[in-house]
N, C-alpha and C positions, 0 to 999 in steps of 0.2 A: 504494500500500500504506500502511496505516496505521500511524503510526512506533509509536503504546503497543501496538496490539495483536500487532505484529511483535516488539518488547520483552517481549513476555506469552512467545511464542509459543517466543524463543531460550531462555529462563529454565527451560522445562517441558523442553527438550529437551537441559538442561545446555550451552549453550554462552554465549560469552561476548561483549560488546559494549562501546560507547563511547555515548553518548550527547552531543552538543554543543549548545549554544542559547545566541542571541545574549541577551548580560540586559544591558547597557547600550550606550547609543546615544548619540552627538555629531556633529550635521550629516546628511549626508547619505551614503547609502551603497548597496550595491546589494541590499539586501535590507528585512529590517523586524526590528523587536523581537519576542524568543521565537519567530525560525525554528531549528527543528532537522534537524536530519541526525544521524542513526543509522548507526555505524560497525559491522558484525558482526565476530569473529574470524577470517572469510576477507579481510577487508578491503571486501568491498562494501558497500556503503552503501543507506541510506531515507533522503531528505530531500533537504534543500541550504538551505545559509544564503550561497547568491549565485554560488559557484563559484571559477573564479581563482586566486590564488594562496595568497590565504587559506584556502578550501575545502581547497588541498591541503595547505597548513600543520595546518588543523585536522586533518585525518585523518589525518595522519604523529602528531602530540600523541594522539591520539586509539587509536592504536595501545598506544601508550606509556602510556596511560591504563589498556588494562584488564588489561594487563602487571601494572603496580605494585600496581592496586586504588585507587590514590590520584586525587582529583578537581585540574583542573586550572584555571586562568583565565589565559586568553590575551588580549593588548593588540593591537591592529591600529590602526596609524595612518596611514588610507587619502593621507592628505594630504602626508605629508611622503616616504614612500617610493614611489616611483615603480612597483617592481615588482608594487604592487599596484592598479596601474591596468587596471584591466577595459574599458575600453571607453565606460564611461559616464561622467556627469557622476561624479564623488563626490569628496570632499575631507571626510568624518568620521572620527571615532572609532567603536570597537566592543569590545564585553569580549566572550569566547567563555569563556561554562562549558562545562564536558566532565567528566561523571560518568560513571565504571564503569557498567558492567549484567551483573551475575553470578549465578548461576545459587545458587537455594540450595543451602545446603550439606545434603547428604543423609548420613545416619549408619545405615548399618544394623546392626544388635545382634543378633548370634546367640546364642541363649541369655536366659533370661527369669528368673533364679536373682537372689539379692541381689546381688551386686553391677551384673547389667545393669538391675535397679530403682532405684538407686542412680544409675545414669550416665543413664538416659531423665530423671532428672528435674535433672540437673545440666546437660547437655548440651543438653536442650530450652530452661531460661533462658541459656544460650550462645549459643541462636541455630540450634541443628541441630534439619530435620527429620529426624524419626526413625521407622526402622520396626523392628518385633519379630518375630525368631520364632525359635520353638522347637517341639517337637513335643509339648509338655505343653500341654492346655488347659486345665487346674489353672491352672498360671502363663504363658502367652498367650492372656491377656486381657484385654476394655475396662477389666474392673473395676482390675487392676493397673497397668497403660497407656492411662490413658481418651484421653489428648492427642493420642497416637504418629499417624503418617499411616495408619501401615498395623499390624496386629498379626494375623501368618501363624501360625497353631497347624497346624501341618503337617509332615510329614519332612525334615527340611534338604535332601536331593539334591531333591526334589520341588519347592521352594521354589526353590533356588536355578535350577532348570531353566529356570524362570521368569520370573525375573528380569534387569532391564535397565540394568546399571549405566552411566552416565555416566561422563567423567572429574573430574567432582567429586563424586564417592561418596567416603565414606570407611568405613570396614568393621571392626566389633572382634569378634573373635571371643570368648568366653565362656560358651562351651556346659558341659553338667555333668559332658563327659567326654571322656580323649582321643582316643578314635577317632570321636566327634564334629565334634573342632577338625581333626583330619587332614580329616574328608570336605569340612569349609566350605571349610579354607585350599588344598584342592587346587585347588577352583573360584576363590576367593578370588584368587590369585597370576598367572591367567589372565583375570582380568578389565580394565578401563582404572581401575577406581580411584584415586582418587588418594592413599588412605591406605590400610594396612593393618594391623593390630595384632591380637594372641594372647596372653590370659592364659595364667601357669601358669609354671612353673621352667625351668631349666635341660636338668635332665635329661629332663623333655619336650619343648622346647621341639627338642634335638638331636634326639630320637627321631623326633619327627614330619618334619625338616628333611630326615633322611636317610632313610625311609621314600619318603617322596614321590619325592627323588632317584632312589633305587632306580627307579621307577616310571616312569622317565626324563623328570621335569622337568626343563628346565636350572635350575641351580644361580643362572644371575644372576633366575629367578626371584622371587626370596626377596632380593634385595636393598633392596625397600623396605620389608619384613617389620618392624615393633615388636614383638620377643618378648625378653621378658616386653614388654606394653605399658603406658605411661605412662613419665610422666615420675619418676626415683630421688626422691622428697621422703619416704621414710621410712613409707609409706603402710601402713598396717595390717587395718584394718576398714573392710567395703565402700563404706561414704560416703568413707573418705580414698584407696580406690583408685579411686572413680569420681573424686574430683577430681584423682588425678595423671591418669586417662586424658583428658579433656577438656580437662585443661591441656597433654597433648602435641597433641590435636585442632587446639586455638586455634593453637600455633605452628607445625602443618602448614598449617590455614588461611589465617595471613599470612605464610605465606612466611619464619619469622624464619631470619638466617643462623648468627645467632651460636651459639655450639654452648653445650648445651643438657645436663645429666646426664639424660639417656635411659637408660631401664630394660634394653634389647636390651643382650645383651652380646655379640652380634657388632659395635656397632655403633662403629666407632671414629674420634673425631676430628669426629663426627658425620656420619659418614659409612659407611652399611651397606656390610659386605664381603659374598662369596659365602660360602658354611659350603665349609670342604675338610676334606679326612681330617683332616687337621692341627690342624685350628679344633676340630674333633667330639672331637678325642680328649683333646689339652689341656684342655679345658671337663668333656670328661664325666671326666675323672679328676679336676680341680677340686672338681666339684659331687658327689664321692663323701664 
């Protein structure tokens, strides 16, 4: 099998990998310069840079590789450690690079109004591919969204029916109404996404939470739910809410831990709770 286009092939279908390759060489060793082996997120492999105990070195790091996202370089000094004797003649040096292989990140934007014009064009120099839809073909369009992968001018349930999320999808909802945002986030909360997020208030934001409940979704649902979404920086008009939403994107993207003023106000300590009576009623008498 061929390691780049087995690398093409993980990426199209969301899932994630390691990549390793030998980049410097001293003396003699059981392999050659730029062999690779391709680690996938089941742990099996394409390639081999020689086997042994190296190979299994690399592929335990290599794990741990697309964990972090971060690239690695590994030393092997076949000569003085014993446990790395294969068999064969060797007594050299070797460097192991080991780079991630992740899957783009996909952003899909429900809703095609100024503010999701605003974050397609923020978010695509972020680095997200992105698709559009709404069921206006006024505003889902090339002409509005020339770049987007994909731009669905069609009925959200229709669309969504459709649709194949990955678990590196991430998903904002900003439709132009609330029994709009109810019908995306029903589907929305049930998919493998790995981000979720809902413009709009407070007293929406309950509305639609408990609605759904009703409807009997479990309530840990909605635990990785951003509503309101973005990040709290004071955001006003749609260019400054599309840059808190993409700046909450980016540090869903890398994983950051530190906690963060997040705009959800269930979310606390940064860390989503389930919505209970309790939460619902505090909030909505709050938000009165």
């Amino acid at each position: 099998m061929d390691i780049y286009e087995e690398i093409v092939r993980l990426r199209k279908v969301g899932r994630r990998g390691a990549v390793a390759t030998i980049v410097n060489v001293r003396g003699s060793i059981p392999s050659f310069k730029t062999a690779k082996m391709l680690v996938r997120d089941d742990g099996s492999i394409v390639g081999t840079i020689g086997g042994g105990c190296v190979e299994a070195e690399v592929w335990q790091a290599a794990r741990e590789v697309m964990e972090s996202e971060k690239p690695r370089t590994l030393t092997f000094d076949l000569n003085q450690d014993p446990k790395y004797d294969t068999g064969l003649v060797c007594g050299g040096t070797l460097e192991i690079f080991i780079e991630p292989v992740l899957p783009p990140a996909e952003l899909y934007i429900f809703g095609a109004g100024h503010v999701a014009a605003s974050l397609y064009k923020i978010a695509r120099v972020a680095g997200f591919d992105i698709t559009i839809v709404d069921d206006r073909e006024a505003y889902a369009s090339r002409e509005r969204f020339p770049d987007a992968q994909e731009v669905l001018a069609e009925d959200f349930d229709t669309a969504t029916a459709r649709l194949q999320l990955s678990e590196s999808a991430y998903i904002v909802i900003v439709t132009r109404g609330h029994r709009d945002d109810m019908r995306v986030l029903r589907w929305a909360v049930q998919t493998p996404a790995h981000y979720i997020g809902m413009i709009g208030s407070k007293r929406k934001t309950i509305a639609i939470f408990k609605e759904l409940q009703k409807e009997g979704l479990a309530p840990e649902l909605f635990d990785r739910v951003h509503a309101p979404v973005g990040l709290d920086i004071g955001a006003i008009t749609p260019e400054e809410i599309a840059v808190s939403i993409t700046a909450e994107l980016i540090a869903s993207r890398r994983n950051v831990e530190r906690e963060l003023p997040h705009m959800s106000w269930f979310r606390r300590g940064g860390q989503s709770k389930p919505l209970t009576s309790e939460d619902a009623a505090s909030a909505e008498k709050n938000s009165n």
